[in-house]
N, C-alpha and C positions, 0 to 999 in steps of 0.2 A: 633361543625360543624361536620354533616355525613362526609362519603367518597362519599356518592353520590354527594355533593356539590365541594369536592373537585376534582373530574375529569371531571365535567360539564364545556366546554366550556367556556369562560367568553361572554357576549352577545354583549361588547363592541369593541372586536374585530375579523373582519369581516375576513372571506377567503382570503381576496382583499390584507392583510395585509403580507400573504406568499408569497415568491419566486413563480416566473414560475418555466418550467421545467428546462429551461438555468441556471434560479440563478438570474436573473433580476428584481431588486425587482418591487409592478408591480406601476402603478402611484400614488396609496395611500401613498406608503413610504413617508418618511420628506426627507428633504434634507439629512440631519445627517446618516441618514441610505441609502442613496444612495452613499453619498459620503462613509461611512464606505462599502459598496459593492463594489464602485469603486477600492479602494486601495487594497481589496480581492481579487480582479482578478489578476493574471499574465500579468505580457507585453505583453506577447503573447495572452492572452484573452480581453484584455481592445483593441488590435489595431484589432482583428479579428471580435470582437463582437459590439462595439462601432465608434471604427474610423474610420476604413476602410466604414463601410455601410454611416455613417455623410457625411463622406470627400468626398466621390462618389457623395453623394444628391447635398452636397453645390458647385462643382466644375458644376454639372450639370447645377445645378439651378442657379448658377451666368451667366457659359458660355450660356447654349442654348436658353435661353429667351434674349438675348441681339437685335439679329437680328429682330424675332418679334417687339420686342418692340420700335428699332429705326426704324426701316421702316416705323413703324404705325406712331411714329412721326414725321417724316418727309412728309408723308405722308396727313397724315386727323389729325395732332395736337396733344395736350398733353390728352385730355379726351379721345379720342378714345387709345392713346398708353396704357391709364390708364386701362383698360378695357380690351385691349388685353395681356396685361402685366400680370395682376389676371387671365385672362383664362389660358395664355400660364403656369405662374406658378403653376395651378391648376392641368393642364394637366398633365403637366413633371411629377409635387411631384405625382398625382394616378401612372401615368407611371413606375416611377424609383420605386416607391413603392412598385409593384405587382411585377415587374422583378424583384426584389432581394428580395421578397418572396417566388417566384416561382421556385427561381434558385436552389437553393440548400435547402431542410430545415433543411442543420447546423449537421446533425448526423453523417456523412461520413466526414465533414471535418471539425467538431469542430468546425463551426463558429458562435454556440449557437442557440438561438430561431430563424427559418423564421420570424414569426409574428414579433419580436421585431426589426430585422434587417430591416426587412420592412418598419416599421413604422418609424424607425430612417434616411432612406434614402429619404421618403417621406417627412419626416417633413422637413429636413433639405435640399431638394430639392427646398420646397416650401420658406424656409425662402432666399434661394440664389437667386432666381426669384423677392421676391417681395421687399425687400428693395431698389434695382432700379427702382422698378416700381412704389415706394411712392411718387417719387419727381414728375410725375404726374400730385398726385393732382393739382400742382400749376398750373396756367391758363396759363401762358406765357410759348411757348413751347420751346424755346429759353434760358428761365431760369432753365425752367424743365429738359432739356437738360443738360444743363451746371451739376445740382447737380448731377443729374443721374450719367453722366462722375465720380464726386469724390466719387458717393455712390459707382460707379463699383472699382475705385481703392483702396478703401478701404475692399470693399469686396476680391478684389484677394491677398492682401497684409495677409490680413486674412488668408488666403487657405496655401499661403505660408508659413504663421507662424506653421499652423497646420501642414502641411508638413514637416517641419524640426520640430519642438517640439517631433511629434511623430512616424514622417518615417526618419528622420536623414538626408534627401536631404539640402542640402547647400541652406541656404536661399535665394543669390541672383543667384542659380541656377532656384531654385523653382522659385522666381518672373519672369527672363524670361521668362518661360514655362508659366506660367498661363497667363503673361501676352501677350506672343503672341497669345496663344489661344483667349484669351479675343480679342484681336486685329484683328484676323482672323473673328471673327463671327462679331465682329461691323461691320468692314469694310461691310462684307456681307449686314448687315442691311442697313449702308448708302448707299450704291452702288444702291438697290431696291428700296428704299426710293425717290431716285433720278430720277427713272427709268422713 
């Protein structure tokens, strides 16, 4: 074997395979090497760089689609809430997405990649939005109601977890708090809804 062979690239593995500039590995990684990057970061880097931007998307994305989405059904029924429910979660996640890309890009206060923080508050905006808005589907707005309600309590019960797992807030502190938020923005929906 030359030396030329030996410092030539290997053609199997692509760019996409390295770290950003943060350290995050980028979506080619396996799991195996996400998780071994996870456990790399400091506390301080996994809540600055990961939870913090998630836990903002998903509190978002739970609380401020609720009102949209029950008014519409209360309103004009399960299909149309279905429909407003994907817009409104579309929205929020591009929204929360670009503002915490925008906001800081991470070099003055170490909160890693904009891009990745972005991306992370987006997605996880979009996922807190639509899992209430699945139940939907179902034709009965009544039923669709009903599941929506335990798909929302099980979403904030979530939030809560994650908020004590990795902010240390008292879980049934945490479940108040989210859940009156939660309860403040329904209310909203149903009160319009009725209007």
């Amino acid at each position: 074997m030359t030396t030329a062979t030996l410092t030539r690239p290997d053609p199997r593995l692509s760019t996409a395979a390295h770290p950003t500039r943060s350290g995050l590995p980028l979506i080619s990684r396996t799991a195996s090497e996400l998780l071994q990057w996870w456990r790399g970061q400091g506390r301080q880097a996994q809540i600055l760089r990961v939870v913090q931007p998630s836990l903002i998307g998903l509190i978002d994305g739970t609380v401020s689609t609720l009102a949209p989405i029950f008014a519409t059904a209360f309103l004009a029924g399960a299909h149309a809430a279905f429909l407003v429910g994907l817009a409104t979660s579309l929205g929020a996640a591009i929204s929360m997405g670009l503002s915490e890309g925008l906001s800081d890009d991470g070099e003055l206060s170490g909160r890693g990649s904009s891009v990745v923080r972005g991306a992370l508050t987006g997605i996880a905006t979009f996922v807190g939005g639509t899992f209430h808005t699945l139940p939907f589907l179902i034709g009965n707005t009544h039923i669709a109601l009903n599941v929506a309600y335990a798909v929302v309590g099980v979403e904030l019960i979530g939030i809560a977890w994650v908020r004590r797992r990795f902010l240390q807030v008292p879980l049934h502190r945490s479940l108040v708090q989210v859940t009156l938020g939660g309860l403040v923005v329904a209310t909203v929906g149903a009160l319009l809804g009725h209007a």
